[in-house]
N, C-alpha and C positions, 0 to 999 in steps of 0.2 A: 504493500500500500504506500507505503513511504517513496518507494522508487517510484510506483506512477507519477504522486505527488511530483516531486520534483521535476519529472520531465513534464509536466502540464508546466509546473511555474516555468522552467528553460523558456517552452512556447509562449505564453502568455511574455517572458522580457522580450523575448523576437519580435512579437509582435508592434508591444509597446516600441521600439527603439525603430519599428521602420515608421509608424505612425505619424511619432514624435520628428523624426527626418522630415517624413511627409507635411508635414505642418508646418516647419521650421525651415522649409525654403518660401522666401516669399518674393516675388518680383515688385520691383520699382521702374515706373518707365520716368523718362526726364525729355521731355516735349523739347526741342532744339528750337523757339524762337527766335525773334525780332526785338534786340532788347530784353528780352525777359526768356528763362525755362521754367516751365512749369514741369512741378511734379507730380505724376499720377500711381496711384497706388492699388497695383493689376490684382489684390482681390476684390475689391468694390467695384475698380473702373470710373474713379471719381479722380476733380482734381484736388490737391489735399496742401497744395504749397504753390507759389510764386517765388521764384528766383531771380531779382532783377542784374539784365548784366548791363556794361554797356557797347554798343555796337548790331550788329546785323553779325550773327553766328554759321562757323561752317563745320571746322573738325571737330573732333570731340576724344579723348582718350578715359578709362577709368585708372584710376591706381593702382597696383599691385593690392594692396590689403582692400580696396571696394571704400575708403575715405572720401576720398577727392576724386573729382571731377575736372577737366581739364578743357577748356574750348577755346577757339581758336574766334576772334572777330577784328572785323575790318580787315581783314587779311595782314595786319602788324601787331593784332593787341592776344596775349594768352592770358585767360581769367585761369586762376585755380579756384575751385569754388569746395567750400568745407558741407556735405552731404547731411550731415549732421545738424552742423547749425543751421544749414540750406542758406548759405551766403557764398560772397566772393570776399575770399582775405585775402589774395594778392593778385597783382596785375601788371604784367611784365611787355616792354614795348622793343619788336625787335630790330626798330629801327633804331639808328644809332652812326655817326658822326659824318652826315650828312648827306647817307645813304638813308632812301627809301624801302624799305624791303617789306617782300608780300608772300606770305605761308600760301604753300600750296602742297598740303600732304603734314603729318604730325604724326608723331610717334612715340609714345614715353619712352624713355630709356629705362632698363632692369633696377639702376638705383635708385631711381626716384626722385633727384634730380638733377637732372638732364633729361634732354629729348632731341628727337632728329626732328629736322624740318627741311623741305624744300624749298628753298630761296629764289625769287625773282628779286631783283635791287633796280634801281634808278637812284643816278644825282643829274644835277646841272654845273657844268666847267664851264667859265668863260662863256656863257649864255647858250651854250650844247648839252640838249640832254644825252647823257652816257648811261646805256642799258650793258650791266654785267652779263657774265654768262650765268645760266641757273647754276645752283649747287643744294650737294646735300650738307648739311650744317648740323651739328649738334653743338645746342648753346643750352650756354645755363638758364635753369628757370630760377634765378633769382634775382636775374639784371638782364637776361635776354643777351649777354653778350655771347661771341662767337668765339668757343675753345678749340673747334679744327675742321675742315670743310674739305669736300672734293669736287670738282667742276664736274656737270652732268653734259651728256649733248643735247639735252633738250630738258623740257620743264616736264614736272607732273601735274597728277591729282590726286594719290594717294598715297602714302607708305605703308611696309608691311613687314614688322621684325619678324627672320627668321631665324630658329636653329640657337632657338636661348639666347635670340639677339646681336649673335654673334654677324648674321647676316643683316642687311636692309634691301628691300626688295625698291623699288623705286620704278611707280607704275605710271608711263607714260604713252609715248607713242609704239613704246616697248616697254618691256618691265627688263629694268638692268640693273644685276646682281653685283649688290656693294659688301664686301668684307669691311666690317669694322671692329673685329678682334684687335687688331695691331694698333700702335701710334697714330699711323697712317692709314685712313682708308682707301682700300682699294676697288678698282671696279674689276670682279672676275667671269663676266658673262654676261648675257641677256637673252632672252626671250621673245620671239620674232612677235608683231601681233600686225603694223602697219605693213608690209609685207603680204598677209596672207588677208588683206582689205577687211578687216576688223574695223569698225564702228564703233567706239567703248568708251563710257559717261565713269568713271571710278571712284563716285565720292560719296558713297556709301559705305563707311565699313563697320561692318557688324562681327568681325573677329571674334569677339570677348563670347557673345552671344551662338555664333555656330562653333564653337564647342574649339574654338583656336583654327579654323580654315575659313580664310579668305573667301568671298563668291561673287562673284559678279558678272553680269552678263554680256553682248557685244553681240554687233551684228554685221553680217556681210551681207553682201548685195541681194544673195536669195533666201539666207533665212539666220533664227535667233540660235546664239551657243551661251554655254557657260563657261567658265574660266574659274577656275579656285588655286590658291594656293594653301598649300596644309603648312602651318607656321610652325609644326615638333618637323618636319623632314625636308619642307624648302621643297617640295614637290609639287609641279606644278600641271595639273589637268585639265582641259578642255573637251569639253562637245559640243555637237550639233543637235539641234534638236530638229526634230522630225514634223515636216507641215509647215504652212506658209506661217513667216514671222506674228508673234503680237508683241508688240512695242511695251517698251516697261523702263524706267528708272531705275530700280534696284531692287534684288532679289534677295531673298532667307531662306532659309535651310530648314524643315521641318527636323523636331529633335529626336526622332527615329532616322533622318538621314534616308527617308524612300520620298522622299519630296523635296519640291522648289517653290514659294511662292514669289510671286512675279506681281508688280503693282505699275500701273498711271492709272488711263481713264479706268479700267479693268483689275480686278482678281484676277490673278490666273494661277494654276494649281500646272505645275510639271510633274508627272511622273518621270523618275529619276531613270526605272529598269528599262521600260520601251521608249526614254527618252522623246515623249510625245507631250502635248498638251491635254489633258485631262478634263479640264474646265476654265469657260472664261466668265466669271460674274461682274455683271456694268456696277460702279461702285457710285450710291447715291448722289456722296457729296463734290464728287466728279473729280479732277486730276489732283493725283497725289505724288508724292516723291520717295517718301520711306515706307520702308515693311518693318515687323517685329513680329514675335511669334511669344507667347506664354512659355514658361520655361517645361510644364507640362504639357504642350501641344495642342491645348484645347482650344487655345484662343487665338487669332489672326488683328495683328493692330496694324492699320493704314495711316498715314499722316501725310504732315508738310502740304506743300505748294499753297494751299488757302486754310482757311484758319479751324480745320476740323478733324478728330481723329475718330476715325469709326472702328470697332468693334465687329469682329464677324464669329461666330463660331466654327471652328476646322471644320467638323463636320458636315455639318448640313450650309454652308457657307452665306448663311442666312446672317444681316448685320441686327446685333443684339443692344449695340447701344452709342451713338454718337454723342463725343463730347465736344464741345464748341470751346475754344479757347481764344485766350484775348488777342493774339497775335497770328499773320501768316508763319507757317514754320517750314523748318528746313531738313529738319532730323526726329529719329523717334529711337533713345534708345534703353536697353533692357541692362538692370543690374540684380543679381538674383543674390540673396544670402540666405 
């Protein structure tokens, strides 16, 4: 009797302990406005905070420990914003001694801080304006200055640390593979994409969220593919998808990894094995820019481009609840504890 006993209590701690897990993840999304993030809090689907920053917002990074928030505005100004307090306690401009310079692409760095960034610069000499060549730069976030750079051939729109950071991936008109282990970084490859007449918008990234792989989509002249990069292997895959294109902004990874959702005017549901379209749903509140996805799969969030984030259920892809927010936005993203 005694030994049943205890194997029922074992079960009963099992159970409890996955329960309690189950409970104990909960998602946060942080609305990428205009001047302001609002915060939403993805068990209700309400908004629960305002965040004011200042400027028109684009990248966005989380911290290592899920603290701080990190966004990029005007293309010269990085807010670090405290999650907790839900403010901005510092604000670093990476313009500096009579260069102009414009973030295209952000990436924390492993120690938290520093961070990589893509540089465009402008000054004026002698009443000439002088355009630098881009670079990839990693500068302190405590003064924005610039501790050591590599000249790119061309600009981006996003980065992508790979390989415990050791890599930067620097996604442009190609994606060109930067070593930045050493003093020096180096540029050791790239990735054809302008070449093989790739179309690709890359300023979406949802890394943290599909589970550390890059995804985003691109188009050729007859139809839609995907592109990921996996950021543990620096590995990088493409396909095509099957059937005439549906146009989209940016895409998410369902968290079973057998799907794609694809967002503008439209939902669109990818099946991942016969690489087909599955479903296109017209989305109420019409063109949007960002996806996000529930950390359990249930739920599909649209945002950006005008001022509304709709709610759909995975399933039945029916929209469950629109929230109006005070600004157009530009990003929607997931931070799960």
């Amino acid at each position: 009797m005694i030994e049943k006993m205890t194997n029922w209590l074992l079960i009963a701690v099992v159970f409890a302990g996955v329960n309690t897990a189950t409970a104990w993840a909960k998602d946060t999304f942080y609305y990428i406005g205009y001047g302001l993030i609002q915060v939403v809090d993805g068990e209700i689907d309400a908004i629960v905070a305002d965040i004011p920053v200042h400027g028109w917002l684009r990248e966005t990074d989380f911290s290592a420990d899920g603290k701080f928030l990190y966004v990029t505005a005007n293309r010269h100004l990085i807010h670090r914003i405290d999650l907790a307090e839900k403010r901005v306690v510092s604000t670093i401009d990476v313009s500096d001694g009579g260069w102009d310079r414009f973030i295209f692409g952000f990436d924390l760095a492993p120690d938290g801080k520093t961070a990589y960034v893509n540089l465009l610069s402008r000054r004026t000499h002698k009443g000439e304006v002088v355009v630098a060549a881009p670079v990839l730069a990693q500068i302190d976030l405590e003064d924005g200055s610039i501790l050591r750079s590599i000249e790119m051939p061309w600009s981006s729109a996003s980065l992508v640390s790979v390989k415990n950071a050791t890599n930067i991936y620097v996604i442009g008109k190609d994606i060109i593979k930067v070593d930045v282990s050493a003093e020096e970084m180096q540029i050791i490859g790239s990735y054809p994409m302008f070449d093989k007449k790739w179309n690709i918008l890359p300023m979406w990234d949802n890394t943290k969220e599909n589970g550390g792989v890059f995804i985003v989509n691109y188009y050729t002249p007859e139809r839609m593919g995907l592109v990921s990069i996996d950021s543990a292997t620096g590995e990088i895959t493409d396909m095509l998808i099957n059937g005439a294109p549906v146009f989209a902004y940016s895409v998410m990874r369902s968290p079973d990894k057998k799907k794609v959702y694809a967002v503008m005017d439209e939902l669109t549901v990818i099946d991942l094995e016969t690489r087909s379209y599955e479903s296109v749903t017209p989305i109420p509140s019409g063109t949007n820019y960002a996806i996000n996805v529930s950390s359990n799969g249930k739920k599909i969030y649209v945002s950006g481009g005008g001022a509304t984030t709709t709610v759909f259920d995975a399933e039945s892809l029916q929209p469950i609840k629109v929230l109006q927010m005070k600004t157009d936005g530009m990003d929607f993203r997931r931070l799960t504890k």
